[in-house]
C-alpha positions in Angstrom: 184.7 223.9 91.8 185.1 227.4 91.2 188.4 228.9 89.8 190.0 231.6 91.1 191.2 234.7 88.7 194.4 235.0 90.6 195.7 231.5 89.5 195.8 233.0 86.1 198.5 235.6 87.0 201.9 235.8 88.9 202.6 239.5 90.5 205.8 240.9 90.9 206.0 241.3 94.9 208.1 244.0 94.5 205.6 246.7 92.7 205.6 249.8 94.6 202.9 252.4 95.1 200.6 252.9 91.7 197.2 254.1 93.8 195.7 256.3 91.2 197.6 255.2 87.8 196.2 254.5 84.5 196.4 250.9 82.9 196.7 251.0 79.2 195.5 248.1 77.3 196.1 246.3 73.7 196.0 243.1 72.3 197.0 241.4 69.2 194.8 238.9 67.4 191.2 241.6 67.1 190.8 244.4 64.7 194.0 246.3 65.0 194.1 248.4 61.1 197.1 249.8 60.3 198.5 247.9 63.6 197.7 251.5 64.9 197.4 249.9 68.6 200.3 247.8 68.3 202.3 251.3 67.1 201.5 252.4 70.3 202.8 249.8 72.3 205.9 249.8 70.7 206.5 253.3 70.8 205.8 254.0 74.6 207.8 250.8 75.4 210.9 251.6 73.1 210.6 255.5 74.3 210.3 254.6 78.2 212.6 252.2 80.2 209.7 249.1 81.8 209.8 246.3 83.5 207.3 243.2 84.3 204.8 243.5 87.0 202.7 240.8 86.3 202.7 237.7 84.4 199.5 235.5 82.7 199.3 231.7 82.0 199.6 231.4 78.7 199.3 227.8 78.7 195.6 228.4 79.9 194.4 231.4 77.8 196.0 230.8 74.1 194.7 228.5 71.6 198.0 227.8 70.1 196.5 226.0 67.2 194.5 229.1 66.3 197.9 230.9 66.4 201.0 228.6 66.4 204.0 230.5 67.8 207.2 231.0 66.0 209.9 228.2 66.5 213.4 227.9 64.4 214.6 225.5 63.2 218.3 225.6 61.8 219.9 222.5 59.7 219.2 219.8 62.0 217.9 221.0 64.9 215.2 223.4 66.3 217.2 226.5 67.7 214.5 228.5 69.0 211.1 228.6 70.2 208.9 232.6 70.9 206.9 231.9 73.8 203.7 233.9 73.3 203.6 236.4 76.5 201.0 238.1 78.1 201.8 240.5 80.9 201.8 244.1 82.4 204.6 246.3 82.5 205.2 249.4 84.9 206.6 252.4 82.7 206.8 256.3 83.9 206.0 258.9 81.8 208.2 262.1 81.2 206.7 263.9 84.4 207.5 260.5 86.6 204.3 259.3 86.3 203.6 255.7 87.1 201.6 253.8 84.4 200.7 250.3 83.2 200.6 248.7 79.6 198.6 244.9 79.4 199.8 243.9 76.1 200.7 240.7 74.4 198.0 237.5 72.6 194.3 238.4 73.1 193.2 235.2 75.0 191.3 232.9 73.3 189.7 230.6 76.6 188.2 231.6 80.1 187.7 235.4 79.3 185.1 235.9 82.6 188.1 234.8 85.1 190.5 236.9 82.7 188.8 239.7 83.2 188.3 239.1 86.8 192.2 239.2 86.9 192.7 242.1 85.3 190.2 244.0 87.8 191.8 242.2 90.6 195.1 243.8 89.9 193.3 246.8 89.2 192.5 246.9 92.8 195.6 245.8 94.0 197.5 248.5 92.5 194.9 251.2 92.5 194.0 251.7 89.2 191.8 254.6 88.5 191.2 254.3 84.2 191.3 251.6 81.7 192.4 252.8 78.5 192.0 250.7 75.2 193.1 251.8 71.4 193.2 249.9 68.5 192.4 251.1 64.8 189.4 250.3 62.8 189.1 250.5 58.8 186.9 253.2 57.4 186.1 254.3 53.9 188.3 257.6 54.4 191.3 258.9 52.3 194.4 259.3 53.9 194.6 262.8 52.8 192.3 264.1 55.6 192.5 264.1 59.1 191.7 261.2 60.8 188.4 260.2 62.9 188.3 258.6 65.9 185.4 256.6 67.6 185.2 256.7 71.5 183.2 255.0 73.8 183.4 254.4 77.7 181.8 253.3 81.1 180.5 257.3 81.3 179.7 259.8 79.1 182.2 262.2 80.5 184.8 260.3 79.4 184.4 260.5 75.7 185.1 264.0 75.9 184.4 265.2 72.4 185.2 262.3 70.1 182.9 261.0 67.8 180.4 258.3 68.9 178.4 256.0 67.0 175.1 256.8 66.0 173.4 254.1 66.1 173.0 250.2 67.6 175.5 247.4 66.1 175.9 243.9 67.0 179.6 242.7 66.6 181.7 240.1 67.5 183.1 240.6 70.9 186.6 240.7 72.4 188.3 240.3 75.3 189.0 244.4 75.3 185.1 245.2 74.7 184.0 242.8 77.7 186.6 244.1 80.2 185.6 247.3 79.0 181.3 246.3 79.7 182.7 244.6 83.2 184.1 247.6 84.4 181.1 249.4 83.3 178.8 247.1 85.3 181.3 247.5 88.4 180.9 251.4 88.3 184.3 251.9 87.0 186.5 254.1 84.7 187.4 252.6 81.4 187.3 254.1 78.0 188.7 253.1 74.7 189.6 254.5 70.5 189.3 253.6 67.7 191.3 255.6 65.0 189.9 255.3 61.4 192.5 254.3 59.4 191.9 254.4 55.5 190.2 250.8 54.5 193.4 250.5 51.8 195.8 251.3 54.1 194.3 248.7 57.1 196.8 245.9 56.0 200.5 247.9 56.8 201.6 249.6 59.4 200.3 253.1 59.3 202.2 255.4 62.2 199.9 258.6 61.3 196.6 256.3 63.1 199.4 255.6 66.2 199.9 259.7 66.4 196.2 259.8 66.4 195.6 257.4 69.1 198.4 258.5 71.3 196.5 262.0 71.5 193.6 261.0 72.5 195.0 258.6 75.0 197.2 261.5 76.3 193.4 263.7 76.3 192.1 261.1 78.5 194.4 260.2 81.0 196.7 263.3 81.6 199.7 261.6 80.9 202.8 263.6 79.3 203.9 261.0 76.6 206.4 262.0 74.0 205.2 261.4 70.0 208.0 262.7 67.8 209.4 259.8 66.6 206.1 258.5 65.8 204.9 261.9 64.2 208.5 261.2 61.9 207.6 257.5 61.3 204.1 259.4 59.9 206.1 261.6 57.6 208.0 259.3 55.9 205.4 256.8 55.6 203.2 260.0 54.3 205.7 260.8 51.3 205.7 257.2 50.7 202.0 256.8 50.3 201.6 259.5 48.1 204.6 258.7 45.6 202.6 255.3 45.1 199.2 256.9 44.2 201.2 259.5 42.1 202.5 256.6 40.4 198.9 255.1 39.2 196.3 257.2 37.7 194.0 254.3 39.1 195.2 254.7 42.6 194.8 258.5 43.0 191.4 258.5 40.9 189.8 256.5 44.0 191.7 258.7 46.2 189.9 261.8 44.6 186.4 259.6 44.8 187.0 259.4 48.8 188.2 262.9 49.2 184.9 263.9 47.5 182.7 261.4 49.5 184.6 262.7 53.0 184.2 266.0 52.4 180.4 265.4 51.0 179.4 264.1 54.6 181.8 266.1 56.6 180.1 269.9 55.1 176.5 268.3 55.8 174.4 269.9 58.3 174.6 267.6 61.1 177.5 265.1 59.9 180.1 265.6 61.7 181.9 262.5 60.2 181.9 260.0 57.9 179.9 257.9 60.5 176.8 259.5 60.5 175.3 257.9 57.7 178.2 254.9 56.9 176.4 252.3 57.2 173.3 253.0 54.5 175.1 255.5 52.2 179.2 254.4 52.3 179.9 252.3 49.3 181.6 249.0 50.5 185.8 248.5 51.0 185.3 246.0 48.2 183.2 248.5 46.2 186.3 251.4 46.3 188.8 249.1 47.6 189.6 246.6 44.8 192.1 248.8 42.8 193.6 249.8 45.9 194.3 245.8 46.5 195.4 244.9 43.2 198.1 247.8 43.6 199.2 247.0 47.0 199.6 243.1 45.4 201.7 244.2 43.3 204.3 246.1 45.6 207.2 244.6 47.2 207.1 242.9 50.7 208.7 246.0 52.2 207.1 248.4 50.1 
């Protein structure tokens, strides 16, 4: 029997006019380093007033035994439960623009008639771009600016961000087919990845979120505020470098990256640490395992 994608989803009857808006897109559970996507989210939602337009079955798209929600339980009794939730909210940006952020548990069963949602309500609404970001470790320090991969459903929509130079096979996700889907269906969709320094992949790093914000505001043309984040980068900033001041260890392997960065990024022809990455960058375990035994040894909030 076949299944139809708009069983999967409950729209809010009451979503006015959005022909011609941009739907951005982010999901927890992939590679998200320095939660540099999840940053985003939070900001633009915190920073803009929202509400739900649309509403996915949980039920039938998480694995909760993969990732077991959050329940309290207090004395004798269980006092609360967080309900993953998947859904799309309708924010405006500081111009008035209408825009849409899909955000919530990357779904871990029937990602074909997920998809075939998302593109429904895509043509429901309009939609003219998908836009994806997430961050991605990378051998880098943090004391240089950071790259960012791009890739889309057309070439003019990488502007001119750094692409990959050559063919990888990786495990897929749920952004990456929606993306290819689109693609197929001669569609706009492009999507980020900010390089955030391999030691820093594990805590929340805002100076990747500042990165990714720019480039989503390059793409789509919306006008969408960053200074708290750019302050949330400062202080994390002074923070980061009082640790490595604090351990000759730390700030040798920092100096080993800075010379390694700006080794590739002076050659003729590499523009970026990605040019030759894969056959000449030493491993995050190779220049990385100070770097962890420091960070184990920090407080939980440090």
């Amino acid at each position: 029997m076949a299944r139809d994608p708009e069983d999967l989803v409950e729209v809010d009857s009451d979503t006015p006019d959005l022909d011609g808006s941009v739907l951005l897109v982010n999901f927890d559970g992939f590679v998200d380093a320095g939660n540099a996507g999840k940053l985003v989210v939070e900001h633009l939602l915190e920073r803009f007033e929202n509400r739900v337009v649309a509403t996915f079955d949980v039920d039938r798209l998480i694995d909760y035994r993969s990732r077991r929600p959050i329940m309290t339980y207090s004395t004798d009794r269980w006092e609360s439960y967080q309900a993953p939730k998947l859904e799309v909210r309708l924010l405006h940006d500081t111009a008035g623009t209408p825009f849409l952020i899909l955000s919530g548990p990357e779904p871990d069963h029937e990602w074909e008639l997920f998809t075939a949602a998302v593109m429904g309500l895509m043509d429901r609404w309009g939609v003219r771009l998908v836009a994806s970001f997430h961050g991605i470790p990378m051998g880098a320090p943090h004391t240089r600016a950071l790259g960012v991969t791009a890739h889309a459903t057309r070439p003019q929509l990488i502007g001119d961000h750094q692409q990959m130079p050559n063919t990888l096979q990786v495990p897929g996700s749920i952004t990456a087919l929606l993306e290819f889907r689109l693609g197929e269906a001669r569609r706009d969709a492009v999507g980020f990845a900010a390089h955030v320094p391999h030691y820093l992949a594990q805590t929340a790093y805002p100076t990747a979120a500042v990165t990714l914000l720019e480039a989503v505001v390059k793409a789509t043309g919306l006008d969408l505020p960053d200074d708290s984040l750019r302050e949330s980068a400062r202080r994390a900033a002074v923070e980061i470098d009082r640790q490595v001041n604090e351990s000759a260890e730390v700030a040798d392997v920092v100096r080993a990256l800075e010379r390694q960065y700006d080794t590739f990024a002076e050659a003729a022809g590499r523009p970026s640490l990605l040019s030759d990455v894969l056959e000449q960058m030493p491993t995050a375990d190779e220049l990385g395992d100070q770097f962890e035994q420091f960070l184990a040894e920090q407080r939980p909030n440090d």
